[in-house]
DRENSE-329430 format. One line per field, with one value per residue (C-alpha): y, x, z; residue in one letter. Coordinates in steps of 0.05 Angstrom, whole numbers, m for minus. Layout:
! residues N
c2 (Y; ...)
c1 (X; ...)
c3 (Z; ...)
residu (A; ...)
//
This chain:
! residues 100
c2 (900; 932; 992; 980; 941; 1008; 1044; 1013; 1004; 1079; 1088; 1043; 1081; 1159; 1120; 1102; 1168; 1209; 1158; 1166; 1245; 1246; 1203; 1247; 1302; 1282; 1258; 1323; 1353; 1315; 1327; 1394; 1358; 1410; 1479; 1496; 1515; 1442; 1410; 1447; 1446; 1369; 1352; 1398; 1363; 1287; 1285; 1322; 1275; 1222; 1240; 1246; 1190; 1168; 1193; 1124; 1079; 1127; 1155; 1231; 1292; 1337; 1286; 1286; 1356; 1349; 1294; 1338; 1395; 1351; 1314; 1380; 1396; 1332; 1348; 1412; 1384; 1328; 1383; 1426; 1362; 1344; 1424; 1425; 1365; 1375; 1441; 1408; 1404; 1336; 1303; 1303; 1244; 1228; 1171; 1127; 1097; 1020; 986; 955)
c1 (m166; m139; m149; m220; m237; m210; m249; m302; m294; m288; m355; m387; m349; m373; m448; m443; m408; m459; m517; m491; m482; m561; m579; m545; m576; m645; m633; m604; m662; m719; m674; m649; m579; m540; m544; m588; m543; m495; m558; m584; m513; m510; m579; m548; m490; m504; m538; m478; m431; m472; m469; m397; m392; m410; m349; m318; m357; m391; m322; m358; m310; m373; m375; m292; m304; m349; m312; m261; m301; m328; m276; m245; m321; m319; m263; m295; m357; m322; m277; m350; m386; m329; m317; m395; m407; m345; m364; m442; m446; m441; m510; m527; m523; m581; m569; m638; m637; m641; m696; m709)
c3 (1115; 1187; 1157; 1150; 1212; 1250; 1209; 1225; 1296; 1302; 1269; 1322; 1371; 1356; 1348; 1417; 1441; 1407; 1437; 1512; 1499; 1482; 1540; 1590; 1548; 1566; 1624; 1651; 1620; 1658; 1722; 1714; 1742; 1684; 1660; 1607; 1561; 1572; 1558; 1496; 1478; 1477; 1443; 1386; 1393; 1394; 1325; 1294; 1316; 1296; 1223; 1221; 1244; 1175; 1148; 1156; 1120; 1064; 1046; 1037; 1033; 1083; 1133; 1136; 1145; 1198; 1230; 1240; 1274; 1311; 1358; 1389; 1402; 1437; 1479; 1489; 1515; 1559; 1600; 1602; 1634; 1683; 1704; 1717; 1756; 1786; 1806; 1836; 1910; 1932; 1947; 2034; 2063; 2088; 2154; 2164; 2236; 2233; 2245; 2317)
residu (X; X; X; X; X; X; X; X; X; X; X; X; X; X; X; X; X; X; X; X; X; X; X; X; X; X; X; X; X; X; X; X; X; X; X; X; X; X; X; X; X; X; X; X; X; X; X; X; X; X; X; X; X; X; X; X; X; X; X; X; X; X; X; X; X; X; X; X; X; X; X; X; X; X; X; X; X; X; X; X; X; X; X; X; X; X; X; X; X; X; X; X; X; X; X; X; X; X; X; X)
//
């Protein structure tokens, strides 16, 4: 029954991984606040991940497969997004005099 609820819980978990991955994705995309390629990279991404996601609950050989391929390419794309926003000038500060 553990088994299962962890199971479970990690299916839930790559859903909302793959969810926030495609939000940033289109929001960097409206924005143009990440490369081109991060943010091609993570629309083609977040559906993948997604589906293996699957792999839990369906019990399917493929998606085991794809599960697997896809968690170092989730690593992968977490150290790309923190070496690119890291690398991002910082915003200027922009100081509004106060009212009188």
């Amino acid at each position: 029954g553990l088994f299962t609820a962890l199971n479970n819980a990690d299916t839930v978990k790559i859903a909302f991984l793959a969810t926030m991955i495609a939000a940033v994705a289109a929001t960097a995309r409206r924005s143009s606040a990440l490369p081109a390629w991060l943010t091609r990279a993570s629309l083609a991404f977040a559906p993948l991940l997604a589906l293996s996601g699957l792999a839990f609950p369906l019990e399917s050989d493929p998606l085991y497969s794809l599960l697997y391929l896809s968690l170092p390419l989730l690593l992968i794309w977490v150290a790309a997004f923190a070496t690119v926003s890291a690398r991002r000038p910082a915003a200027p500060v922009v100081v509004v005099p106060a009212a009188a």
